[in-house]
N, CA, C and O atoms as a Maestro MAE file, in Angstrom:
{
 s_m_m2io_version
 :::
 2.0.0
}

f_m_ct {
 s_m_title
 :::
 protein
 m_atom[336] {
  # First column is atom index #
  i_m_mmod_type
  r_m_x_coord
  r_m_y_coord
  r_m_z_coord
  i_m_residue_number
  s_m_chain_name
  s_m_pdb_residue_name
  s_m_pdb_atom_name
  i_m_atomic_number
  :::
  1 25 7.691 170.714 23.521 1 A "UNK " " N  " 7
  2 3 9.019 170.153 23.357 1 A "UNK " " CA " 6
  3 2 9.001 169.023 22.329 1 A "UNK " " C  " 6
  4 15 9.906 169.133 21.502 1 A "UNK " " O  " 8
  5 25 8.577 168.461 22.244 2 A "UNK " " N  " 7
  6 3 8.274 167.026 21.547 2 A "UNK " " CA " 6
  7 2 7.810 167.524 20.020 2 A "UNK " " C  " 6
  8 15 8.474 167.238 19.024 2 A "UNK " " O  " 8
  9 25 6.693 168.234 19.978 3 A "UNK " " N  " 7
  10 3 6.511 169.033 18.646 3 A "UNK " " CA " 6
  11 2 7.655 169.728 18.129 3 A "UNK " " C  " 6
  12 15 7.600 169.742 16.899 3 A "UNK " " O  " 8
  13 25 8.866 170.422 18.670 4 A "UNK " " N  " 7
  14 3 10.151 170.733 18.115 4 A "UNK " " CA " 6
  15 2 10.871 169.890 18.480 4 A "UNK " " C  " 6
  16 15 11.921 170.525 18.383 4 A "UNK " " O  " 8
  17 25 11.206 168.796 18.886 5 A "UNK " " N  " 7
  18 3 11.933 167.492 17.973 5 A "UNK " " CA " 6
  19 2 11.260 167.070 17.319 5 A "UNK " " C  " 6
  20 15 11.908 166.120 16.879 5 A "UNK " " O  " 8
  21 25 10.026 167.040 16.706 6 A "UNK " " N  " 7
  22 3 9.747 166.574 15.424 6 A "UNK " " CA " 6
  23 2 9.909 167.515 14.394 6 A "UNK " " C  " 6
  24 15 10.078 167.134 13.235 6 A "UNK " " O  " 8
  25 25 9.879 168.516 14.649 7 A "UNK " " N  " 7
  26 3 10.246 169.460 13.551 7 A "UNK " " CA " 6
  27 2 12.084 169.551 13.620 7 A "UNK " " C  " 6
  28 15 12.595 169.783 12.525 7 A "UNK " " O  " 8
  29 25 12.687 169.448 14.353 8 A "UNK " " N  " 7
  30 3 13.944 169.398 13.780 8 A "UNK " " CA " 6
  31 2 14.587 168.187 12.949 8 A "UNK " " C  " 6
  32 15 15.258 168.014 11.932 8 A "UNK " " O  " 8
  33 25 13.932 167.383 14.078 9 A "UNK " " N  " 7
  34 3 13.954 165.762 13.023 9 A "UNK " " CA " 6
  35 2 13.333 165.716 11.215 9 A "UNK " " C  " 6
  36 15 13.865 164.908 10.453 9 A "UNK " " O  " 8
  37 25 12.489 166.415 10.826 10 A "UNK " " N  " 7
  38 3 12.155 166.644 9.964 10 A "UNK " " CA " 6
  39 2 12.744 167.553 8.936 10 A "UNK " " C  " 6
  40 15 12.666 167.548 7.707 10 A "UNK " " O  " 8
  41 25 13.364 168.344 9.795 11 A "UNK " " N  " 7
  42 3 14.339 169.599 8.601 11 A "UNK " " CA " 6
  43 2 15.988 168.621 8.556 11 A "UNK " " C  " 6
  44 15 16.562 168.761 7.476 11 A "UNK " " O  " 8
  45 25 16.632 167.832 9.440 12 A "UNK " " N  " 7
  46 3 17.615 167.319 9.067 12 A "UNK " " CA " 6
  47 2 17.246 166.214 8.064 12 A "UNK " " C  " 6
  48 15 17.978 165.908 7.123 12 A "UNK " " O  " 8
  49 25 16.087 165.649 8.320 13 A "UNK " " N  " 7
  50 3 15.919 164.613 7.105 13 A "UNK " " CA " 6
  51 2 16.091 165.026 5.384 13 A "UNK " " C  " 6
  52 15 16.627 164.605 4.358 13 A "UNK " " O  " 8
  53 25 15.264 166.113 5.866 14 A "UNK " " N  " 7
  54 3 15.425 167.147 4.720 14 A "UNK " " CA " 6
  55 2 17.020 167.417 4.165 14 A "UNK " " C  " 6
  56 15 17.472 167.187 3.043 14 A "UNK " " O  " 8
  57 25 17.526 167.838 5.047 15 A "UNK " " N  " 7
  58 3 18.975 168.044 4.646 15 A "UNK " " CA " 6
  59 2 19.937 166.996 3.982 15 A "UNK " " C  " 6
  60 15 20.684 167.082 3.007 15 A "UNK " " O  " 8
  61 25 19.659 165.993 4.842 16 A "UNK " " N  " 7
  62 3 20.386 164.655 3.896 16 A "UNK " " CA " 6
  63 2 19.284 164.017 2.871 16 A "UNK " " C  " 6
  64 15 19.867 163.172 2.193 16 A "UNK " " O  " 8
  65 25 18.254 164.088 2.600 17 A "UNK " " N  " 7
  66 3 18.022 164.133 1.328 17 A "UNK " " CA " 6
  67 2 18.317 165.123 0.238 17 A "UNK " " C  " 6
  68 15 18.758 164.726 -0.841 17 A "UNK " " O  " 8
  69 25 18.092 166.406 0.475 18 A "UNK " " N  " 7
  70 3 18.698 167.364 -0.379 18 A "UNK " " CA " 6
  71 2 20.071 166.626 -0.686 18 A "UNK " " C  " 6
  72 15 20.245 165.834 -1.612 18 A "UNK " " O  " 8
  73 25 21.187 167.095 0.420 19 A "UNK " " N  " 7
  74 3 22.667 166.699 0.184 19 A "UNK " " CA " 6
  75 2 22.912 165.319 -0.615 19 A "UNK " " C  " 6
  76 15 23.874 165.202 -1.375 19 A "UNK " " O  " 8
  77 25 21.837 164.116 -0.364 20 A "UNK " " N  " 7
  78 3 22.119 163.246 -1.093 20 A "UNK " " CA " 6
  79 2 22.112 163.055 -2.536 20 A "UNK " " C  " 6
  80 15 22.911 162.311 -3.104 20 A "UNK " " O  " 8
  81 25 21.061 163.836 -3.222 21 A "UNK " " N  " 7
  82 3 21.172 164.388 -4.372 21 A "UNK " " CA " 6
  83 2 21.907 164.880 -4.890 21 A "UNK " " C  " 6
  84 15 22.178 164.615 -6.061 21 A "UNK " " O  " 8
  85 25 22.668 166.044 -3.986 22 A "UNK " " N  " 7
  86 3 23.593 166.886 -4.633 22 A "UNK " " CA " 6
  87 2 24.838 165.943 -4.586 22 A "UNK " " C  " 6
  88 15 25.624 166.285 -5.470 22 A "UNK " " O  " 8
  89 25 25.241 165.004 -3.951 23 A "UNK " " N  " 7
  90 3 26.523 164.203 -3.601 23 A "UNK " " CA " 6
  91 2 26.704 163.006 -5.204 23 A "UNK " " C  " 6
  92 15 27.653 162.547 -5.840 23 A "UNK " " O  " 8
  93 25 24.903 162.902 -5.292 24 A "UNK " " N  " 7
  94 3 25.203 161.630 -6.101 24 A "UNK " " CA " 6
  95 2 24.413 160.496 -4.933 24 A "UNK " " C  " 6
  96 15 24.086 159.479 -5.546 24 A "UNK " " O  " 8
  97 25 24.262 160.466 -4.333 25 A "UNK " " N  " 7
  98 3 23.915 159.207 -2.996 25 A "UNK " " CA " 6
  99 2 22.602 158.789 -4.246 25 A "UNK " " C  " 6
  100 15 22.606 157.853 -5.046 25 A "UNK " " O  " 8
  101 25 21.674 159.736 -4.062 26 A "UNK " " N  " 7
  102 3 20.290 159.414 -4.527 26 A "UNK " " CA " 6
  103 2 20.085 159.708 -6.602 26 A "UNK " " C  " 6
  104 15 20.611 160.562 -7.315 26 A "UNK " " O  " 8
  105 25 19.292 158.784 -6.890 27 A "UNK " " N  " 7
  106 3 19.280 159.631 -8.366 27 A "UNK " " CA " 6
  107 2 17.731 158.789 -8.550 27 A "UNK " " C  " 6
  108 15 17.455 157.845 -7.810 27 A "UNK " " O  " 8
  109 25 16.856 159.236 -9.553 28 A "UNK " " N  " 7
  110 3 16.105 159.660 -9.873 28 A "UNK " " CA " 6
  111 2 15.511 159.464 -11.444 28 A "UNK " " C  " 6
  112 15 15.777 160.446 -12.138 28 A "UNK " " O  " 8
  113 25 14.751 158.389 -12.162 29 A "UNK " " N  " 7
  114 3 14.403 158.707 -13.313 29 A "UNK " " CA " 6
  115 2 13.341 157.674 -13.708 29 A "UNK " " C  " 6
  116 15 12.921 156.847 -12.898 29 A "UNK " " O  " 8
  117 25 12.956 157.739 -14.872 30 A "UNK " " N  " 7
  118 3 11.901 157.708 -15.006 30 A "UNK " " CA " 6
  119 2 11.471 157.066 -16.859 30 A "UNK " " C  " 6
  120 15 12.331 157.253 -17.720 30 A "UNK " " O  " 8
  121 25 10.553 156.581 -17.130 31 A "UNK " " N  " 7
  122 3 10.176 155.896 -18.233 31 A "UNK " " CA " 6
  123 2 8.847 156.460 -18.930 31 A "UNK " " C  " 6
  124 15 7.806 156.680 -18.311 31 A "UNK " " O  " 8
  125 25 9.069 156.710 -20.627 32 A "UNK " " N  " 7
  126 3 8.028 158.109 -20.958 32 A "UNK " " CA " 6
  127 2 6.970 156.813 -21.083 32 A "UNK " " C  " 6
  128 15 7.270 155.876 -21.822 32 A "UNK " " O  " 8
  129 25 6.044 156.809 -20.521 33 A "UNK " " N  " 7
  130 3 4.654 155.849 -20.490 33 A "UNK " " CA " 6
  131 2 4.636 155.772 -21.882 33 A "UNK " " C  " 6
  132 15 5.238 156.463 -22.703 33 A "UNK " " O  " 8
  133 25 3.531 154.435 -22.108 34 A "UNK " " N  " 7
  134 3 3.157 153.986 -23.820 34 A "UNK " " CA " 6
  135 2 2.260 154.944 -24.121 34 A "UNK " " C  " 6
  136 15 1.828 155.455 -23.088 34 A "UNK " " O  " 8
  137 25 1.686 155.514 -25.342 35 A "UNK " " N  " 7
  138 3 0.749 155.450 -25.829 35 A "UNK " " CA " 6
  139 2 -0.341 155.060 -25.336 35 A "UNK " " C  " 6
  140 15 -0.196 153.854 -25.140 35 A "UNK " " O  " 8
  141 25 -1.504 155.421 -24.972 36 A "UNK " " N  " 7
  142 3 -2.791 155.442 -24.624 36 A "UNK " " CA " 6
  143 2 -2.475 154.699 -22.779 36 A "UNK " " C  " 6
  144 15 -3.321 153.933 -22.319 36 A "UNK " " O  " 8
  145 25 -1.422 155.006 -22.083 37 A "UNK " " N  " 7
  146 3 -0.994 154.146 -21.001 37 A "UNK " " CA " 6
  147 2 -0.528 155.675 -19.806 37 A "UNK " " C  " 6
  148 15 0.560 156.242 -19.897 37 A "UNK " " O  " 8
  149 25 -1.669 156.100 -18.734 38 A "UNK " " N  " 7
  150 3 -1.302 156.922 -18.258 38 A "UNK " " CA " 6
  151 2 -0.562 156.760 -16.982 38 A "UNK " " C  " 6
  152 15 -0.463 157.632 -16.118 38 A "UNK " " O  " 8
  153 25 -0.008 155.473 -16.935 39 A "UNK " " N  " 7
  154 3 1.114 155.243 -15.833 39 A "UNK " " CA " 6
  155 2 2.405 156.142 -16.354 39 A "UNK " " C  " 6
  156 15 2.501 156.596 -17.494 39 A "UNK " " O  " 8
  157 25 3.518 156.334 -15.145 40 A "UNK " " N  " 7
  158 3 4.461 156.613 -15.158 40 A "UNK " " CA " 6
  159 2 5.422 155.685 -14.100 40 A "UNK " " C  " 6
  160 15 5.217 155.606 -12.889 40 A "UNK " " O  " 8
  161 25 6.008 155.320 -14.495 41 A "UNK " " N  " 7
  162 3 7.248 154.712 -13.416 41 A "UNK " " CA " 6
  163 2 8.341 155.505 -13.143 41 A "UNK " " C  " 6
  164 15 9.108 155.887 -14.027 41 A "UNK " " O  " 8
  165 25 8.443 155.732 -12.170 42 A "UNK " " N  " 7
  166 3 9.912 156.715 -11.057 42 A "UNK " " CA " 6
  167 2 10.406 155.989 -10.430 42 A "UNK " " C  " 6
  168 15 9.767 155.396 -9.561 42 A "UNK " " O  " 8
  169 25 11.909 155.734 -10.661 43 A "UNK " " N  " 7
  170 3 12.406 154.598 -9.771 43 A "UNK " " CA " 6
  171 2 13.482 155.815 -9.357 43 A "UNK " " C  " 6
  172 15 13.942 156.754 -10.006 43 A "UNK " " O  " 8
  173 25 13.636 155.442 -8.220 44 A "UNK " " N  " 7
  174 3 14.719 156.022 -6.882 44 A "UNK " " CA " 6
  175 2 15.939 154.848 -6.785 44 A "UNK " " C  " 6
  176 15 15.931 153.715 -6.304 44 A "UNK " " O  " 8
  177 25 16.994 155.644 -7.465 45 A "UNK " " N  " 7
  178 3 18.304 154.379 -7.278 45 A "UNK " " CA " 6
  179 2 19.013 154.914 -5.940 45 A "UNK " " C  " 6
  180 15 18.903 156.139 -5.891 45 A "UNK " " O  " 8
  181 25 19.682 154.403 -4.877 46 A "UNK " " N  " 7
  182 3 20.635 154.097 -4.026 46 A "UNK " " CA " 6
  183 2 21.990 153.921 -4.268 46 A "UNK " " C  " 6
  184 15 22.307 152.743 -4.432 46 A "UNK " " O  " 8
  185 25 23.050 154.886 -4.353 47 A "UNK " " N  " 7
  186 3 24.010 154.080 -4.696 47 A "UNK " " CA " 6
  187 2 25.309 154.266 -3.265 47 A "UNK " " C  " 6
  188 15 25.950 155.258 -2.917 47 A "UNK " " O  " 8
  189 25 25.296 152.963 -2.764 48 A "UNK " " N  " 7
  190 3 25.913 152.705 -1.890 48 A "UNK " " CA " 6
  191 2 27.750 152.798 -1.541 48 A "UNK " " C  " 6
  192 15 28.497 152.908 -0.568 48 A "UNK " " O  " 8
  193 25 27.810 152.700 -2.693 49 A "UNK " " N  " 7
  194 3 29.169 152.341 -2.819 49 A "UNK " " CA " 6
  195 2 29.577 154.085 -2.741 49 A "UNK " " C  " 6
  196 15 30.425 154.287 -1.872 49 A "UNK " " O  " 8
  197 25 29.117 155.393 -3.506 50 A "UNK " " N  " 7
  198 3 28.986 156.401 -3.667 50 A "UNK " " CA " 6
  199 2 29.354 157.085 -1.993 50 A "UNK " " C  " 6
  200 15 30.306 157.801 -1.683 50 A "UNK " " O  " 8
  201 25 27.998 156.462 -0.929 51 A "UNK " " N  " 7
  202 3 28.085 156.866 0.331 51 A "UNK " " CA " 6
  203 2 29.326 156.498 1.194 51 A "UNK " " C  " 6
  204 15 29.737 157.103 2.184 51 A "UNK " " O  " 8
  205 25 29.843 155.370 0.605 52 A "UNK " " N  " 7
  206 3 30.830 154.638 1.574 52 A "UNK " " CA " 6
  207 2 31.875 155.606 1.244 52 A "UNK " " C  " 6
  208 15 32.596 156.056 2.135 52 A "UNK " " O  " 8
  209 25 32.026 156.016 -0.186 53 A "UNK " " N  " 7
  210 3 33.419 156.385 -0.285 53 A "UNK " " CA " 6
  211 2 33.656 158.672 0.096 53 A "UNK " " C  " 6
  212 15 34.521 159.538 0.227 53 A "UNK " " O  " 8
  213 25 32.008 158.449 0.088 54 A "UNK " " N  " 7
  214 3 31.972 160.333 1.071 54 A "UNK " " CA " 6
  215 2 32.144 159.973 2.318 54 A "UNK " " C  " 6
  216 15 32.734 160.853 2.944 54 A "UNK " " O  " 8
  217 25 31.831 158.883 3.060 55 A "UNK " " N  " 7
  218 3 31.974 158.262 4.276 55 A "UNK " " CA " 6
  219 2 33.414 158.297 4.891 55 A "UNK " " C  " 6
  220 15 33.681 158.929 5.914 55 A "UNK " " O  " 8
  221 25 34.431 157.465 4.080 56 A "UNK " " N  " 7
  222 3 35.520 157.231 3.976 56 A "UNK " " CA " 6
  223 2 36.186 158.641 3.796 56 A "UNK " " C  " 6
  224 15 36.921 158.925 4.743 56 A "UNK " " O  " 8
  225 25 36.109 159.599 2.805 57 A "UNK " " N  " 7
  226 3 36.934 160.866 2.470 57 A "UNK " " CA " 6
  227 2 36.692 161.941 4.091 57 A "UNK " " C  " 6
  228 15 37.501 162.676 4.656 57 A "UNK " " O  " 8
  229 25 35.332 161.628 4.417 58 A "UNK " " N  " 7
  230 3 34.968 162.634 5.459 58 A "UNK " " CA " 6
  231 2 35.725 161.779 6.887 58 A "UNK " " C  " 6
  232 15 36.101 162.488 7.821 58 A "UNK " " O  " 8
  233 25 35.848 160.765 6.944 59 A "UNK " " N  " 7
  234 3 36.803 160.313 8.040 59 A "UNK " " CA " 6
  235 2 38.575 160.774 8.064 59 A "UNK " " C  " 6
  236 15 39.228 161.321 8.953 59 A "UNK " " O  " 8
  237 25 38.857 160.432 7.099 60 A "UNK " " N  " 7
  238 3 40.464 161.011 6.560 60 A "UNK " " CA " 6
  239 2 40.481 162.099 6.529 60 A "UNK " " C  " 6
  240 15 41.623 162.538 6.665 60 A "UNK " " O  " 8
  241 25 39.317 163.243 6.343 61 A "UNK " " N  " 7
  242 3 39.960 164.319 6.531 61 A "UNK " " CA " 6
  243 2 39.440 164.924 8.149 61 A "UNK " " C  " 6
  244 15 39.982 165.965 8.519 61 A "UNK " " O  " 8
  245 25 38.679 164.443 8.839 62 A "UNK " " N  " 7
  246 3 38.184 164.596 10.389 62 A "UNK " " CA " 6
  247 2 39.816 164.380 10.940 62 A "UNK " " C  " 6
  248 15 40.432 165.333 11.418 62 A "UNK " " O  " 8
  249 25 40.492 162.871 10.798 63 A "UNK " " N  " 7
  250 3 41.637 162.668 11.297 63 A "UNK " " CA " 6
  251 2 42.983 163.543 11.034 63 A "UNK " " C  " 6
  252 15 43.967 163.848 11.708 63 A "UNK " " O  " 8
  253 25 42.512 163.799 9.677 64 A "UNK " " N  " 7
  254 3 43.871 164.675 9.340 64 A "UNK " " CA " 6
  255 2 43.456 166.411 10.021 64 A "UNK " " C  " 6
  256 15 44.410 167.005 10.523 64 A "UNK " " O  " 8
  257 25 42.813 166.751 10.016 65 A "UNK " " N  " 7
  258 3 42.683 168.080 10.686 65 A "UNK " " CA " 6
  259 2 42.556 167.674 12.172 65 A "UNK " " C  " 6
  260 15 42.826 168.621 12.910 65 A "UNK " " O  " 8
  261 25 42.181 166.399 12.904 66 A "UNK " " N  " 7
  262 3 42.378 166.346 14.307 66 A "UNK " " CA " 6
  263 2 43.927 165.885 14.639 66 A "UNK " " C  " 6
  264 15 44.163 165.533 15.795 66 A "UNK " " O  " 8
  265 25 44.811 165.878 13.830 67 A "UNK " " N  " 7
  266 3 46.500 165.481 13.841 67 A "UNK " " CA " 6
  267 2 46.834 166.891 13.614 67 A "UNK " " C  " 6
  268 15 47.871 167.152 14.225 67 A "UNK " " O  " 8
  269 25 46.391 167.860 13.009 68 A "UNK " " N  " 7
  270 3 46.873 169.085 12.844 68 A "UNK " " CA " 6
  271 2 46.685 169.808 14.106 68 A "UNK " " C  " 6
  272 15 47.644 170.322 14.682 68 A "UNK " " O  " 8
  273 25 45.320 169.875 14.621 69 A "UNK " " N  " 7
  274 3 45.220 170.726 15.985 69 A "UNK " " CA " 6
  275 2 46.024 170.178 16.833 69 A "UNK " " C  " 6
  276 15 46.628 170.901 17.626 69 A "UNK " " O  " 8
  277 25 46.228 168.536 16.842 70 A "UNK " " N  " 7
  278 3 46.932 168.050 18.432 70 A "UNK " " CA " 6
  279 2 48.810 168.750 18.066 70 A "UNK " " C  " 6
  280 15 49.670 169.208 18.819 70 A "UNK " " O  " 8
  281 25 48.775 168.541 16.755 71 A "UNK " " N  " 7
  282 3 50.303 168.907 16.683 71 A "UNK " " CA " 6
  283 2 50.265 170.208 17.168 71 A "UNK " " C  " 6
  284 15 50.956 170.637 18.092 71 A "UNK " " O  " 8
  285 25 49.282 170.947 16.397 72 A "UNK " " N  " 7
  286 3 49.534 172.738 16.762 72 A "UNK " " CA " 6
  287 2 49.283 172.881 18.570 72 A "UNK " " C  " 6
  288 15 49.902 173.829 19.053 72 A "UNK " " O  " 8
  289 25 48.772 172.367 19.188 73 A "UNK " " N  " 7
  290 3 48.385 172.105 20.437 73 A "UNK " " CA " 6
  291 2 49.977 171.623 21.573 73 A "UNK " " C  " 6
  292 15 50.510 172.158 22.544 73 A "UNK " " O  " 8
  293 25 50.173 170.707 20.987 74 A "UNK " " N  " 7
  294 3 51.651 170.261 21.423 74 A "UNK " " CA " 6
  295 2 52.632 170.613 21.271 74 A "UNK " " C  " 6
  296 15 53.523 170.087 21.939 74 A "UNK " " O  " 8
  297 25 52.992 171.742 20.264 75 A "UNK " " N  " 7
  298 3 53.890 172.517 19.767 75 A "UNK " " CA " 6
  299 2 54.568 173.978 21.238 75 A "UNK " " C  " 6
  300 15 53.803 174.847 21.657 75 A "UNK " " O  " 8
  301 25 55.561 173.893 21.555 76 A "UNK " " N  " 7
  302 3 55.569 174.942 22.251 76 A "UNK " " CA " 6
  303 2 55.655 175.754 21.384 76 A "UNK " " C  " 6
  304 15 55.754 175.629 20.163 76 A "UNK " " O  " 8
  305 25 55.606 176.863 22.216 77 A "UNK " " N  " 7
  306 3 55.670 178.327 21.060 77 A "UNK " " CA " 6
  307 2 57.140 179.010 21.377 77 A "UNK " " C  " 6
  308 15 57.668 178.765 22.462 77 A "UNK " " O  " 8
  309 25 57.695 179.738 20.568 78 A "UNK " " N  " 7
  310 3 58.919 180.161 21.008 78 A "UNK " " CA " 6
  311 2 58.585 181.534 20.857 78 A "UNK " " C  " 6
  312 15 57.753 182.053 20.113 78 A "UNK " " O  " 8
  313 25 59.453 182.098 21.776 79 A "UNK " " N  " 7
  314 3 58.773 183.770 22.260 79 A "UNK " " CA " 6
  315 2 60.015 184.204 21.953 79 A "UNK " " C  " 6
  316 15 60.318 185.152 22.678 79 A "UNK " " O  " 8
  317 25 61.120 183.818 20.947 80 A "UNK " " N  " 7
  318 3 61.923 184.393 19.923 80 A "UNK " " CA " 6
  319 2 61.123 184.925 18.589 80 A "UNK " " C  " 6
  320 15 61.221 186.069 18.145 80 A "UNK " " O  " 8
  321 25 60.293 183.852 18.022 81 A "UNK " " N  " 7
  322 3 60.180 184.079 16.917 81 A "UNK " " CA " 6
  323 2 58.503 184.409 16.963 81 A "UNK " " C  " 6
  324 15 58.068 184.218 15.828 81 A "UNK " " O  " 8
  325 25 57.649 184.748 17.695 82 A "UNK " " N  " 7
  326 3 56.276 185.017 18.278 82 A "UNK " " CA " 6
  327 2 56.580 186.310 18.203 82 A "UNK " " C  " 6
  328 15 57.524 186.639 18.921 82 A "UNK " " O  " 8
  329 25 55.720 187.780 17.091 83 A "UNK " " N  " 7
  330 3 55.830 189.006 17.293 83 A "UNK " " CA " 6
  331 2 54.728 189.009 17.225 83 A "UNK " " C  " 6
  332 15 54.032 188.311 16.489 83 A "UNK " " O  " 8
  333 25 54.241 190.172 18.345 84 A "UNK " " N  " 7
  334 3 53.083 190.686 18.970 84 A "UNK " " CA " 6
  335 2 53.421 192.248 18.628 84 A "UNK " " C  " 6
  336 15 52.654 193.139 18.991 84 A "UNK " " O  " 8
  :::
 }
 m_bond[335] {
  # First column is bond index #
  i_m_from
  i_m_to
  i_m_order
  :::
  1 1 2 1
  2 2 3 1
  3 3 4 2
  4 3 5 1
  5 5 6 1
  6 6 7 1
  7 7 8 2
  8 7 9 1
  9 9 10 1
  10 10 11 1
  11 11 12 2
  12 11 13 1
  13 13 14 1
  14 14 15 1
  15 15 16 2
  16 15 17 1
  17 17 18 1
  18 18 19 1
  19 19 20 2
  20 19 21 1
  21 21 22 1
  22 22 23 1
  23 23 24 2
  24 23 25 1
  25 25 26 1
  26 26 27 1
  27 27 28 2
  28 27 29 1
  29 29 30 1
  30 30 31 1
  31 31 32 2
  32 31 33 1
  33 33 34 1
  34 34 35 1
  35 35 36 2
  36 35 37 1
  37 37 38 1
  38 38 39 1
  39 39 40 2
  40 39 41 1
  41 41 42 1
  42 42 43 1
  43 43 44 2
  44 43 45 1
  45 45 46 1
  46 46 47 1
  47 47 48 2
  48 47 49 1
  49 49 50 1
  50 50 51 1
  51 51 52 2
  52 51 53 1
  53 53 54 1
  54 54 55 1
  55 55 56 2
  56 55 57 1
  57 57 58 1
  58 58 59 1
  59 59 60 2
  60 59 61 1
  61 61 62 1
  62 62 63 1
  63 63 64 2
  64 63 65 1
  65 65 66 1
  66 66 67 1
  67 67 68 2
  68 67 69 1
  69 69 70 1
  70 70 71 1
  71 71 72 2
  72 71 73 1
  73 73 74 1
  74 74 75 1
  75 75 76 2
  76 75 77 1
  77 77 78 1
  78 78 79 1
  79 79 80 2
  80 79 81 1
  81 81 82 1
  82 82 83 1
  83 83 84 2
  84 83 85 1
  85 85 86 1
  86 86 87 1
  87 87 88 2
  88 87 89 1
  89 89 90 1
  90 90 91 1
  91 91 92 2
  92 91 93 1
  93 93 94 1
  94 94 95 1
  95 95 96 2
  96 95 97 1
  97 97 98 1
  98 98 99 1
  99 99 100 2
  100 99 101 1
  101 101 102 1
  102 102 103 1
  103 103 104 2
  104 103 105 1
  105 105 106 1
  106 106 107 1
  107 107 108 2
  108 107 109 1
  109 109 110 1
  110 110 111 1
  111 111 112 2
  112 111 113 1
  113 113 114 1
  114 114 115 1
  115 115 116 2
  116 115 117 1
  117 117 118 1
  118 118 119 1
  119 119 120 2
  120 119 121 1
  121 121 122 1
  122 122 123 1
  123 123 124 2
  124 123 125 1
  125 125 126 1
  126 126 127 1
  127 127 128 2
  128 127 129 1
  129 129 130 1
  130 130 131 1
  131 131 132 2
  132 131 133 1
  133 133 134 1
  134 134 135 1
  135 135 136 2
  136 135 137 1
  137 137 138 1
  138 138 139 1
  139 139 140 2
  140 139 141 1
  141 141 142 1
  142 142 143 1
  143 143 144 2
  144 143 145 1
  145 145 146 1
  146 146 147 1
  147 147 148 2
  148 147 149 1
  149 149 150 1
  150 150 151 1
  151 151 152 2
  152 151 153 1
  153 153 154 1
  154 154 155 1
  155 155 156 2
  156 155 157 1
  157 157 158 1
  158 158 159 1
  159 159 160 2
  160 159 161 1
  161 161 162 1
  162 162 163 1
  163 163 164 2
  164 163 165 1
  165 165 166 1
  166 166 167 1
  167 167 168 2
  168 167 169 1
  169 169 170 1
  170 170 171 1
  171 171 172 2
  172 171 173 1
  173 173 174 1
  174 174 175 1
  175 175 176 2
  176 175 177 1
  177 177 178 1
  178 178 179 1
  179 179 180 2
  180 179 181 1
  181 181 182 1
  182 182 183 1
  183 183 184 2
  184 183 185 1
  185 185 186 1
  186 186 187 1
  187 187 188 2
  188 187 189 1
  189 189 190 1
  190 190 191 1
  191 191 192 2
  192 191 193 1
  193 193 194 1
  194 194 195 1
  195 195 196 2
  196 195 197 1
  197 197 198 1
  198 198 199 1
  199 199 200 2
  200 199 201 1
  201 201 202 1
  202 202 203 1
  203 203 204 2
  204 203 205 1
  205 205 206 1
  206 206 207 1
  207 207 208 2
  208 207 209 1
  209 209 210 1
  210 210 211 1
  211 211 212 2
  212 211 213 1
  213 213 214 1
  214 214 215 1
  215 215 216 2
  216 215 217 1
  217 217 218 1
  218 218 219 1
  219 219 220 2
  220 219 221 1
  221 221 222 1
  222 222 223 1
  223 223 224 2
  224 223 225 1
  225 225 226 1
  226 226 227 1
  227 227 228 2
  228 227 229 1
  229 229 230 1
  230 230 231 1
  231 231 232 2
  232 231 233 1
  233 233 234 1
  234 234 235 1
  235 235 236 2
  236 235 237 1
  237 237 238 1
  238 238 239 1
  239 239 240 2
  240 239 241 1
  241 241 242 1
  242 242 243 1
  243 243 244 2
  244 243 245 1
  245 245 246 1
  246 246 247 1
  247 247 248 2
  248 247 249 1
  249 249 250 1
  250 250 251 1
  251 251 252 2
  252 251 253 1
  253 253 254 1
  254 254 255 1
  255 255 256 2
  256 255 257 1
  257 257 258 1
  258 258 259 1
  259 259 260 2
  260 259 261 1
  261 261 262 1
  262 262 263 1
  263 263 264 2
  264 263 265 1
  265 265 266 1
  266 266 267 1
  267 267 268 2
  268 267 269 1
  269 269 270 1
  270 270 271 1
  271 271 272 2
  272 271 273 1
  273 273 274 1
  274 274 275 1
  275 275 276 2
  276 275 277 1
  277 277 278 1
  278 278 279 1
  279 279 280 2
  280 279 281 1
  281 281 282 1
  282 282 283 1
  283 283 284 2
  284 283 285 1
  285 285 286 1
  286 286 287 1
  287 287 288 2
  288 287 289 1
  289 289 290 1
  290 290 291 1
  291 291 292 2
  292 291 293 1
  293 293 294 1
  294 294 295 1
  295 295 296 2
  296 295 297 1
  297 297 298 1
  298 298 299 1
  299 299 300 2
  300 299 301 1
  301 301 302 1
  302 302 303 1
  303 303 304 2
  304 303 305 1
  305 305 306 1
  306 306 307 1
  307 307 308 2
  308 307 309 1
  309 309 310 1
  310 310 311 1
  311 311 312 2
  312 311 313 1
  313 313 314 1
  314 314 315 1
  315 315 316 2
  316 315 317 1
  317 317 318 1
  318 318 319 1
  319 319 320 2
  320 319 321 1
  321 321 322 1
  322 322 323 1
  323 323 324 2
  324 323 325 1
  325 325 326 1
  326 326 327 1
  327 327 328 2
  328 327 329 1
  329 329 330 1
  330 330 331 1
  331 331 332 2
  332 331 333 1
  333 333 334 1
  334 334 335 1
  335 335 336 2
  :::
 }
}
């Protein structure tokens, strides 16, 4: 049991790193080393402001489709205009 929560824990990590890439969250680059200098530097940027505002769009639309079901939910139905 414990060995598959670590493996699921491990494939969702996976997933929001993938997705963060693809969103923009994460980016990625890099500096062509000097001449006779076999370092490379990779810097990993964060961009926060990016997450807040997928954060923000994915709340507004959770609410707006949970205002749609309660309306469709609360709605009687009229068995005039209901063809079966």
């Amino acid at each position: 049991m414990r060995r598959s929560s670590i493996t699921v824990l491990f494939v969702l990590l996976i997933c929001v790193v993938a997705l963060g890439f693809y969103r923009g969250w994460f980016t990625l680059s890099s500096h062509n080393p000097d001449a006779g200098n076999n370092q490379v530097n990779v810097n990993l940027k964060l961009d926060g402001g990016k997450i807040q505002e997928d954060a923000e769009a994915v709340k507004n639309k959770a609410t707006e489709l949970a205002g749609r079901a309660t309306e469709g939910a609360t709605e009687p139905s009229n068995p005039a205009t209901d063809n079966k």
